[in-house]
N, C-alpha and C positions, 0 to 999 in steps of 0.2 A: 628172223633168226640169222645168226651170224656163223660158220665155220672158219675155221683158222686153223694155222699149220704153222709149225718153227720147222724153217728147211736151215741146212747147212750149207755155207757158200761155198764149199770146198767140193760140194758135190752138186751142188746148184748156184751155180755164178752170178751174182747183183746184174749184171745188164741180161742175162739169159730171163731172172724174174721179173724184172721189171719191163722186158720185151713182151710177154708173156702177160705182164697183168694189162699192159696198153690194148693187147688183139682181144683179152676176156672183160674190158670193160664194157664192151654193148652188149654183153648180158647181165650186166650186173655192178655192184659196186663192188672195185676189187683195192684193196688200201694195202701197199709194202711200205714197211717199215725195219728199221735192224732191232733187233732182238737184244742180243748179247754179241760180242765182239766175234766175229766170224756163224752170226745165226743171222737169221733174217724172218721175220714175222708176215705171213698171208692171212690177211683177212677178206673171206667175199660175202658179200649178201646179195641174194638173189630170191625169185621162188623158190628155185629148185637148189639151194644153195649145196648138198650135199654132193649129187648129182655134175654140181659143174666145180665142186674143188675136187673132185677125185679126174675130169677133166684136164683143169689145170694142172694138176700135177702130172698127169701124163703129157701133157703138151710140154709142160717147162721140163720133164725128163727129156724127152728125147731133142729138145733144141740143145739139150747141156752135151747129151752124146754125140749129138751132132757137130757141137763146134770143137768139145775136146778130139773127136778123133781127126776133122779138118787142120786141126791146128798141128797134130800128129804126125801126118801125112804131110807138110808142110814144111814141118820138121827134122823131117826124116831123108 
């Protein structure tokens, strides 16, 4: 079985998910693709595919907070 997710890149940035699908492919097969113009489409299959999309997206959250506040702070 497959899960999937449409994220927004406005709140999850194209190099944040795809940074993100590169470290969660050794558990699985993870496929980004764009969606619609500023969407972005996750698909993973895995066993536990549930389990590790709820994963990923907490991993690709906080790399996204992470780099907008660095960027921030940088900024500032």
């Amino acid at each position: 079985m497959t899960q999937q997710a449409n994220l927004c890149e406005a709140i999850y940035p194209r190099d944040c998910v795809e940074s993100t699908a590169k470290t969660f492919a050794a558990f699985g097969v993870v496929e980004v693709s764009s969606q619609t113009k500023g969407s972005i489409s996750v698909q993973i299959s895995a066993s536990s595919e549930t389990v590790l999309m709820h994963e990923f997206l907490n991993y690709v959250l906080n790399l996204s907070i992470e780099i907008y506040l660095r960027d921030k702070t940088l900024n500032a």
